[in-house]
N, C-alpha and C positions, 0 to 999 in steps of 0.2 A: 534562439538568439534573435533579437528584433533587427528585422530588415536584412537579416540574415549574418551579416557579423556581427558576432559580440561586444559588447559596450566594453570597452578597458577596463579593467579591473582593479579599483582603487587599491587593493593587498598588494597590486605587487612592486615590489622595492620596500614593502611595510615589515617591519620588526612585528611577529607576534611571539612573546615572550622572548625564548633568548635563539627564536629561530627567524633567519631573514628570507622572506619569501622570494625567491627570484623568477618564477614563472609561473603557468598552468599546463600542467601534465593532460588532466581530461576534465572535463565538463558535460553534467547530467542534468535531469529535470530535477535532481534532489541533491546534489553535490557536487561539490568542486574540490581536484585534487591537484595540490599545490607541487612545487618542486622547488626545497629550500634546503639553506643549512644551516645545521647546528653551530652556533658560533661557539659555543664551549666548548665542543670536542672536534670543532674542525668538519664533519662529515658530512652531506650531501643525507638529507632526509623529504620523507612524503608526509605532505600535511594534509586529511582529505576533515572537509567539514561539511556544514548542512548550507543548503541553497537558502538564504535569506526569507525565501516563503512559507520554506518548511519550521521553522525552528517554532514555531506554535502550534505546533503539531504532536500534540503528546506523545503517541502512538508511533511517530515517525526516529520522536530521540529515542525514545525507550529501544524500540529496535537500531538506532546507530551506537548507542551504549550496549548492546548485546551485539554487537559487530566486533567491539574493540573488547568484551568478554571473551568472544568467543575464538576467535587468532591470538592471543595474549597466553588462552589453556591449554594450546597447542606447541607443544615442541618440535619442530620440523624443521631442515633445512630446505624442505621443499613446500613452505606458507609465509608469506610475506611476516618477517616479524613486527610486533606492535611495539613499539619501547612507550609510549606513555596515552592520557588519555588528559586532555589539559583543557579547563576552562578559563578564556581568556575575555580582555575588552571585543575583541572580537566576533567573539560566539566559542564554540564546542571544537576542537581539533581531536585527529588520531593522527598520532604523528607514529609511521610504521618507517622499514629502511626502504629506501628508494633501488627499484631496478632498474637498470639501461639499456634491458635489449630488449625492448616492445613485445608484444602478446602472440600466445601461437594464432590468433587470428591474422596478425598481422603476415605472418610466417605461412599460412595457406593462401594469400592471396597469389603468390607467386604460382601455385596448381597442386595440383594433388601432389602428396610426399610419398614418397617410395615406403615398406613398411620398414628396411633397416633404418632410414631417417627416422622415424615417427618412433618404433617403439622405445629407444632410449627414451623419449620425451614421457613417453605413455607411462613406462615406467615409471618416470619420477611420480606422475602424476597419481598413479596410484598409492606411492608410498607415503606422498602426503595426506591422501583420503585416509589411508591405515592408522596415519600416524592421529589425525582429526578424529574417526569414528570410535577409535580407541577410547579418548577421552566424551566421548559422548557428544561431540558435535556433527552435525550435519549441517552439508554446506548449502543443498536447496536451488542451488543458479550456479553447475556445472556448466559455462560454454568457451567457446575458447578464447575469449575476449577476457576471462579470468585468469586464464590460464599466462603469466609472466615469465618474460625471461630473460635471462640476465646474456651477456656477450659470448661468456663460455657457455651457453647453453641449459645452465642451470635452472630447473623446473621452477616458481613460487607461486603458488595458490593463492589468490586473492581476490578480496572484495565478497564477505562472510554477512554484510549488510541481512539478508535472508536465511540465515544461519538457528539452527532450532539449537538451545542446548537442553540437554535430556533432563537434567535435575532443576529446570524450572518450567520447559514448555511440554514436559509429555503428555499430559495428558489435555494439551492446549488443542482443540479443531482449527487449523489457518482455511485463511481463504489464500484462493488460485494465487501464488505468488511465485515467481523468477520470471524466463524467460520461455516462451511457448514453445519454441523449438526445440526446444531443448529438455522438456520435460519426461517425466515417467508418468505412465499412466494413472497411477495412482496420487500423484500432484495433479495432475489435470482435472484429475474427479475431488479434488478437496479430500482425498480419505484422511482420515484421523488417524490409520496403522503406518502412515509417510516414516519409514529408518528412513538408515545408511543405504539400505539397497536400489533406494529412489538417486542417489548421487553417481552407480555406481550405470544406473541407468543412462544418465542425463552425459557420463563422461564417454561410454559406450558412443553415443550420436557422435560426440564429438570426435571421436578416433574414426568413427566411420565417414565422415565429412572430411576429415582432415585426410584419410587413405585414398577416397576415390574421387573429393573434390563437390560431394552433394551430397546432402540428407538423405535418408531414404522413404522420402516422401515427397509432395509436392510443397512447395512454400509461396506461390503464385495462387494457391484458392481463397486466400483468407483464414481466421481465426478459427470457425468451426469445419472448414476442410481437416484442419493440420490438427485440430483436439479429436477429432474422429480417425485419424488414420493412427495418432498417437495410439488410440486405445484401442482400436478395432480391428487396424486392419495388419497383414500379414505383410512384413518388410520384406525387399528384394533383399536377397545377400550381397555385398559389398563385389560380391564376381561377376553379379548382372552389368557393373558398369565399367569394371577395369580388371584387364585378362591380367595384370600383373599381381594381383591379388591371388596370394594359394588357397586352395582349397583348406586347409587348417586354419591359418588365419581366419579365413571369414567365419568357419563354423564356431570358432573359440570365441570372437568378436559378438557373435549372434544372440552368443548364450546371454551373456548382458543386457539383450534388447528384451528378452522375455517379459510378456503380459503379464504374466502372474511373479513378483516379489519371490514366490518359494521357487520357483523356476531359473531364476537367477542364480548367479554366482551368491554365495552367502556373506564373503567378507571380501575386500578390496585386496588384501594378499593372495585368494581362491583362484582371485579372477587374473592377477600378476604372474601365479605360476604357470595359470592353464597359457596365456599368452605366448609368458616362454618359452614353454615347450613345445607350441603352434609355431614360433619362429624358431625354435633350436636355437634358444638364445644360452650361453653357455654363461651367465653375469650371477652370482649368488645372488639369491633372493635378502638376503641381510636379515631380513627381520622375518618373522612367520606368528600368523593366529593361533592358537593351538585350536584342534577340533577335539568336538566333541566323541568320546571313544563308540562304535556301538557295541552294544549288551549282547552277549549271545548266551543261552543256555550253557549250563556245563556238560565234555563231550561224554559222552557212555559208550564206551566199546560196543564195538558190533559184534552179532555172535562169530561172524567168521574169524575174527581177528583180525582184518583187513585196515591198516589204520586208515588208509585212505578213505574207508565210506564214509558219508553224512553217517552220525549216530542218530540224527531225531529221524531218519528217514524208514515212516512205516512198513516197508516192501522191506528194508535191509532187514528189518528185525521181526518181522513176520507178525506185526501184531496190525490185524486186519480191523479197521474203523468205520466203524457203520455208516451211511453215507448220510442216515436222518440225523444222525448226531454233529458230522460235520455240518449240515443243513441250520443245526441249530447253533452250533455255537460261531456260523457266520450270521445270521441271523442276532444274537445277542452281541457280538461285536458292532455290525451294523447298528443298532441301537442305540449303543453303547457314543458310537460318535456322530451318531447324529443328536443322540441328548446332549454329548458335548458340547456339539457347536450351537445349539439350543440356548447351554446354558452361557454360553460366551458370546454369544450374539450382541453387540451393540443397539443401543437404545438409536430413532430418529427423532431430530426436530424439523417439522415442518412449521418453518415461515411465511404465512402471507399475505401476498404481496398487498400493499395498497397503494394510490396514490401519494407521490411526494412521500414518504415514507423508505427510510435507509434501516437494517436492521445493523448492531456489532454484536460480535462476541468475542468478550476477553481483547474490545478495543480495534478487532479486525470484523471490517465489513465484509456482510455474508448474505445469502439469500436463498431460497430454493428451499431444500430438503439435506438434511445435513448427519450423519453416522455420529453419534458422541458415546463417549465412554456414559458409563450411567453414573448417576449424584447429581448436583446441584449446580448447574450454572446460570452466568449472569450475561441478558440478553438487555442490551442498550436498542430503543428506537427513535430516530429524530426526523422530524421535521417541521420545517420552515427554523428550523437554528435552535428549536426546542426538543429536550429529550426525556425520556420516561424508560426506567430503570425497573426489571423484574427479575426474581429468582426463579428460575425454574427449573422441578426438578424429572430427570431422564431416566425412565427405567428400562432394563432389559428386553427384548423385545418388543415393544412397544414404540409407536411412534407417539411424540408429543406436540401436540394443534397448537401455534401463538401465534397470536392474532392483534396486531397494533395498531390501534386506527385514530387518526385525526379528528375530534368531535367540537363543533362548536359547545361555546359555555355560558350559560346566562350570568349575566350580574347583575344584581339590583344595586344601586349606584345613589346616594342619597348625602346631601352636606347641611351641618350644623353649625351656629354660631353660638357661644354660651351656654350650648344645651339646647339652644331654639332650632327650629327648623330654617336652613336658609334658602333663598330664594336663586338659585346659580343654574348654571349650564355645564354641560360637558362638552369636551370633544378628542374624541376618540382618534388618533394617528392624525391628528391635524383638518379633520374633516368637519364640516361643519358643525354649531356644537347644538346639543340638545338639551330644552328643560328638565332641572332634579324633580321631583327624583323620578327614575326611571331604568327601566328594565333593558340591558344591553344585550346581544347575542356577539358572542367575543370568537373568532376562527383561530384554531390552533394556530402559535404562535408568541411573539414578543408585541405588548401592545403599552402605546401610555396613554393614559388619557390628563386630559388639563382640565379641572373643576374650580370653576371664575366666578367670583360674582364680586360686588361691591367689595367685598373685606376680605374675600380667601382667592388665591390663586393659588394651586396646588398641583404639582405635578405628582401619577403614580404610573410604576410599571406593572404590569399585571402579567403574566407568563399564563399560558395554557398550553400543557403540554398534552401532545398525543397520550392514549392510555390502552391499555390491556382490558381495561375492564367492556365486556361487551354494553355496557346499560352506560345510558347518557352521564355526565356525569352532575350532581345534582345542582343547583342555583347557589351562589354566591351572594353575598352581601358586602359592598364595600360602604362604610360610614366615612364622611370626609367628617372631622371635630375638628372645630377651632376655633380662637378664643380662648382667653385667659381670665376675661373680666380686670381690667386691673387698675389699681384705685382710680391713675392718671394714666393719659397717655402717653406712650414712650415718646422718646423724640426722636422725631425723624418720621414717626407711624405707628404701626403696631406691631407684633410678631403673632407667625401664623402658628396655630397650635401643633400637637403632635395627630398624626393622620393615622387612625384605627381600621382595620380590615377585621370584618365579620366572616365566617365564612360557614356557609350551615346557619346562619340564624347565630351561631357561636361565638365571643370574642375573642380575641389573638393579641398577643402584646403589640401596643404603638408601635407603627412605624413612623420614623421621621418622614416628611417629605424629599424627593430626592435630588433638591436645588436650596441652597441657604432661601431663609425666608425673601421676598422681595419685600424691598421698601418703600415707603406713601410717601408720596410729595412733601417737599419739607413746608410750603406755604402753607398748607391749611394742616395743623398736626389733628390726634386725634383718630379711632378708627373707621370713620366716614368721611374723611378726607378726599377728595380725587387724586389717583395715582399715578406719578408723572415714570413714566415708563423706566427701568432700569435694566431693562432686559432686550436682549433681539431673539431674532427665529432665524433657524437653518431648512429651509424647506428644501428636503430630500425627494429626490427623484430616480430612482435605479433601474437599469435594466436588467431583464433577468439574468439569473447567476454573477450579479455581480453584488459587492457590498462599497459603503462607504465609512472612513472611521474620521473621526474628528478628533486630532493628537490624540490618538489610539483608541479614542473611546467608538467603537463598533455602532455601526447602524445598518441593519440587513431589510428595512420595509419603508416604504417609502410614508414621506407622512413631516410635520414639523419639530421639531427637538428645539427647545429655550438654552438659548449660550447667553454669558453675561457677555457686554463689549469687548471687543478684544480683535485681535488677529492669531489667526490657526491656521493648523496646515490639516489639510483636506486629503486623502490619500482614495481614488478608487481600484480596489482589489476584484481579482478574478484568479482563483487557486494561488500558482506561485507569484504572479504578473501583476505589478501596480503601475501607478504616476500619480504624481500629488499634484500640489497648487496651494498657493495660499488665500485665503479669504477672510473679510473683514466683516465684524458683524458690529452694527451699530444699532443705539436702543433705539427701542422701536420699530425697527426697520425687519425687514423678510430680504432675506439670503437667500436667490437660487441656487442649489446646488445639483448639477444633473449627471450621472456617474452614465456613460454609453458602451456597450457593447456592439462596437463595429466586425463588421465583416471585411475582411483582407484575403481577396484575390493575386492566388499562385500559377506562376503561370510554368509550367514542367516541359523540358524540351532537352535530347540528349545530342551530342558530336563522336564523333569515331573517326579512329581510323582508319579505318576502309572505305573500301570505294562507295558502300550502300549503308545509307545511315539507319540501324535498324532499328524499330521499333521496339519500345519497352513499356512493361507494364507498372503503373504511378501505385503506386500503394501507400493513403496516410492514415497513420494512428491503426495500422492494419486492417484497410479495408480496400480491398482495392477500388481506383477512384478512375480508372479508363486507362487509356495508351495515349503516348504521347505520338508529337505533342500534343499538350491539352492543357487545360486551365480548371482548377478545382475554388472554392471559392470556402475560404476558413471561419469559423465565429470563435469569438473571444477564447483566447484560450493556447497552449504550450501544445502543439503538431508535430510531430514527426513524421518525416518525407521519405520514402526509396523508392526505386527503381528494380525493375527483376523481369528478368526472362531465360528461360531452360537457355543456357550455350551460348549466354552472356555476360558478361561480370564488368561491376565499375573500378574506374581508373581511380586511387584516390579514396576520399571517402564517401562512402556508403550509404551514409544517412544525414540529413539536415535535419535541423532542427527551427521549425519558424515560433514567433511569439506574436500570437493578435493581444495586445493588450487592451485591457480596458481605458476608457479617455473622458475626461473632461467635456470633448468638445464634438458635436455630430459630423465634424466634417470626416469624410471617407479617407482610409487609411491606404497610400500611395500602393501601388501592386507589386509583387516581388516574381523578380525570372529567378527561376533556380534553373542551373544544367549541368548534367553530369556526362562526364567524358565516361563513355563504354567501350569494351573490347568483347573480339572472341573469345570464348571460355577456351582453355587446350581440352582437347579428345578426352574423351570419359566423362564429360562434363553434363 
């Protein structure tokens, strides 16, 4: 939020369709979830939609529309229901049913819950995963801030936003996505084998938080402390920190934290009855998994008649087994699963890294060394706002090398009149221009150049994008044609011809030029006329990571762009965060436009109750940033603030959220005190 409260919200008292918004429930860096009602049937509903920065964000609807898939397939009275999925003047709604009793995070801040509190809740919580895994969803961002609840207590799962569903993402690789604390090992390391048992993981933490009041980890070291202890290291049991916790309980609780997937509980019912019966909970389980039966030999009486013996048991039945024999046929077992896991073995990609270079796959940014099922996938790499598209395909043990790299690109650069050779300049992003014809060297990227001379003024954009291929990539030819020859001259001037791109030595079908032709002074007609100017210039100025659009039209490099006369609205963007302006561009004339990336200074300092004000550690964007008080100093860009120290907890909320936007203007952006009221944690903490 800029300057730390939120700007009013023009939706609310707004009709979208036949629901009238009346407040804001919660507010994210990617969405805002409303609190309206249905006027046709009377009833109090939740509208959650995309943050106005995201909605250009292919990647981002595609997964908010597999949100509202994936809670709509589920039948549960414990998952927030979806009743529709509505594209309005607005933007994108899920209108789901509203609950009134705030989140079981909200519900632990009061201190650790006794286990007969907690496990009703636990319970529900698990019958919703049963009822979710059942149909093949998996939720991905178990924590208790999902976790909803209604006045009577009633469990609802929600916010599926990260949500895999099996019949369209299985065999998808995600990168690192929910929330860190809360993860399974096997989400922390990106694996590609992520079930249901990674959810059942992530709710695990969260009963163990909620029973004793803390993780069983540190959450004060930063991101790669708490992804290291995720996966590495051996948790305390929930009795290391609170003697009210039995001995069953924690070891039933523990089973769930398990390293290894097979280690775990196998289905979220497994994990409900063992609980149960850890607390002597006497509540019918309602629903049950079936397991699978195991296989046993059929029995063979022993010769004593003894029904009670093992019948496969060699001693009962006196048939004496060589010892090289068993030798061998552990030895051919052994073999046996090791060619298995040989032959099941997942393919790797390794990606590397270059400058300025993002890699996706399947639309999700990724990077490193990555486990993929084997066949054929498709690896996107982009940079400077340009992207190059590969198939690549992943075999069975083997790892596969891609390698994307940024490569400047020559262009031989040459303009024609009639066929003639004409006499013109270039200039390339607005930089001074250079006589034709001539040999350009172009940096990966979006570039235009302007080719001028007496009779052609032509704007083109040229794109070089990053490539896979290791060898440069070969020379370009652009031919500027123009000229019609024609009998007389038009009135008004001439018209500029169709502009042809060579490439290889090769022709390509005309392209248009990518501005209407400009037109010649009306005094002197003819095509050697002098040309009384009908056009202006936008001269762009950006700082890094930020862009500027001109009534939408995008400009990410700095350099001049030709606008006819006019007044526009100027917008400069930094992720979700803008501010416009309008500007006026008049012929002839140069328009500065300078998009800034200022720095805004946080200044963090906490109050308490008690007698001695204690020190806390600042953590933003999770990193820790010192102890307060202290002052951290932000660039451009959507931050996230907390506060954290072992055997202390905040009054209130939790977490800020500041906004440095991008600006128009250099002056420095005023400084923001945040402070947050602390208290002592209760015992066990």
């Amino acid at each position: 939020m800029s300057d730390v409260s939120p700007p009013a919200d023009p939706l609310i008292g707004a009709r979208v369709g036949e629901y009238h918004i009346q407040g804001v429930l919660g507010r994210g860096g990617m969405g805002v979830v409303y609190q309206a009602e249905d006027t046709a049937l009377g009833i109090p509903v939740a509208l959650k939609s995309i943050t106005a920065g995201m909605t250009t964000d292919a990647a981002f609807v595609r997964r908010f529309r597999t949100e509202a898939r994936a809670m709509a397939r589920v039948a549960s009275p414990h998952i927030v229901r979806v009743m529709a999925l509505r594209e309005t003047e607005h933007g994108l709604f899920i209108v789901m049913e509203y609950v009134d009793g705030g989140s079981l995070h909200d519900r632990m801040a009061n201190g650790p819950m006794p286990w007969e509190t907690l496990w009703p809740l636990l319970r529900q919580m698990l019958l919703g995963l049963e009822a979710a895994h059942t149909v093949g969803v998996v939720h991905r961002d178990i924590k208790p801030r999902n976790v909803l609840l209604t006045t009577d207590d009633t469990v609802k799962l929600t916010d599926f936003g990260l949500a895999r569903l099996s019949d369209t993402d299985a065999t998808r690789t995600q990168a690192v996505a929910g929330t860190l604390a809360y993860m399974s090992p096997e989400q922390v390391r990106s694996l590609p084998t992520l079930d249901h048992r990674s959810d059942l993981f992530s709710l695990g933490l969260t009963a163990y938080e909620a029973l004793v009041g803390r993780l069983p980890f540190d959450r004060d070291g930063g991101d790669f402390t708490m992804m290291r202890a995720i996966v590495e290291d051996a948790f305390p049991p929930p009795t290391s920190f609170s003697e009210r916790v039995t001995g069953g309980v924690a070891a039933a609780l523990m089973k769930s934290l398990e390293k290894d997937p097979a280690a775990r509980y196998q289905s979220a019912a497994e994990m409900r009855e063992a609980l149960a019966a850890a607390g002597d909970d006497p509540t019918p389980t309602l629903t049950r998994v079936p397991r699978l039966p195991v296989v046993a030999p059929p029995p063979t009486p022993s010769d004593d008649g003894d029904p009670e013996a093992p019948p496969s048991s060699p001693a009962r039945q006196g048939l004496p087994v060589p010892i090289g024999l068993l030798a061998l046929v552990a030895l051919a077992l052994l073999g046996l699963g090791a060619g298995g896991w040989w032959l099941t073995r997942p393919g790797a990609l390794a990606l590397v890294p270059a400058e300025g270079v993002r890699y996706f796959l399947d639309g999700e940014p990724v990077e490193g060394t990555l486990e993929l099922d084997a066949g054929t996938h498709q690896v996107r790499c982009l940079a400077n706002d340009i992207s190059a598209t590969a198939e690549v395909e992943v075999t069975r043990n083997a790892t596969r090398r891609v390698a994307c790299l940024p490569h400047d690109q020559a262009v031989d650069v040459s303009a024609s009149w009639n066929g003639s050779a004409e006499p013109a300049a270039v200039m390339v992003d607005g930089a001074e221009g250079m006589a034709l014809p001539a040999r350009l060297s172009l940096s990966t990227g979006r570039h235009t150049l302007r080719i001028v001379s007496q009779r052609i003024d032509s704007v083109v954009t040229v794109d070089v994008p990053p490539t896979f291929d290791p060898e440069p990539p070969p020379p370009q030819a652009l031919a500027i044609r123009a000229g019609s020859a024609p009998a007389e001259p038009l009135a008004g001037g001439t018209e500029v011809g169709p502009v042809t791109q060579q490439q290889g030595g090769g022709d390509v079908p005309p392209v248009q030029p990518t501005r209407p032709p400009p037109q010649m002074g009306p005094q002197t007609p003819g095509p050697t006329g002098p040309a009384a100017p009908q056009v202006g210039f936008v001269d762009a100025s950006l700082a890094p990571g930020v862009t500027l659009s001109i009534d939408g039209s995008g400009i990410s490099s700095n350099g001049s762009r030709e606008l006819r006369p006019g007044t526009y609205t100027a917008r400069c963007q930094a992720g979700p965060l803008s501010e416009s302006t309008r500007i006026t561009v008049s012929p002839g004339q140069r328009t500065p436009v300078a998009c800034y990336a200022p720095a805004r200074v946080v200044r963090v300092s906490v109050t308490s109750t008690d007698a001695e004000r204690p020190w806390m550690s600042v953590v933003v964007d999770g990193q820790a940033q010192g102890q307060t008080p202290t002052q951290v100093t932000l660039p451009v860009g959507r931050h996230t603030v907390i506060v954290r120290r072992r055997g202390y907890e905040v009054v209130g909320e939790d977490m800020v959220t500041v906004d440095v936007p991008p600006r128009f203007s250099s002056d420095p952006l005023p400084p923001v005190p945040l402070t947050f009221q602390v208290r002592a944690a209760q015992s066990g903490y």
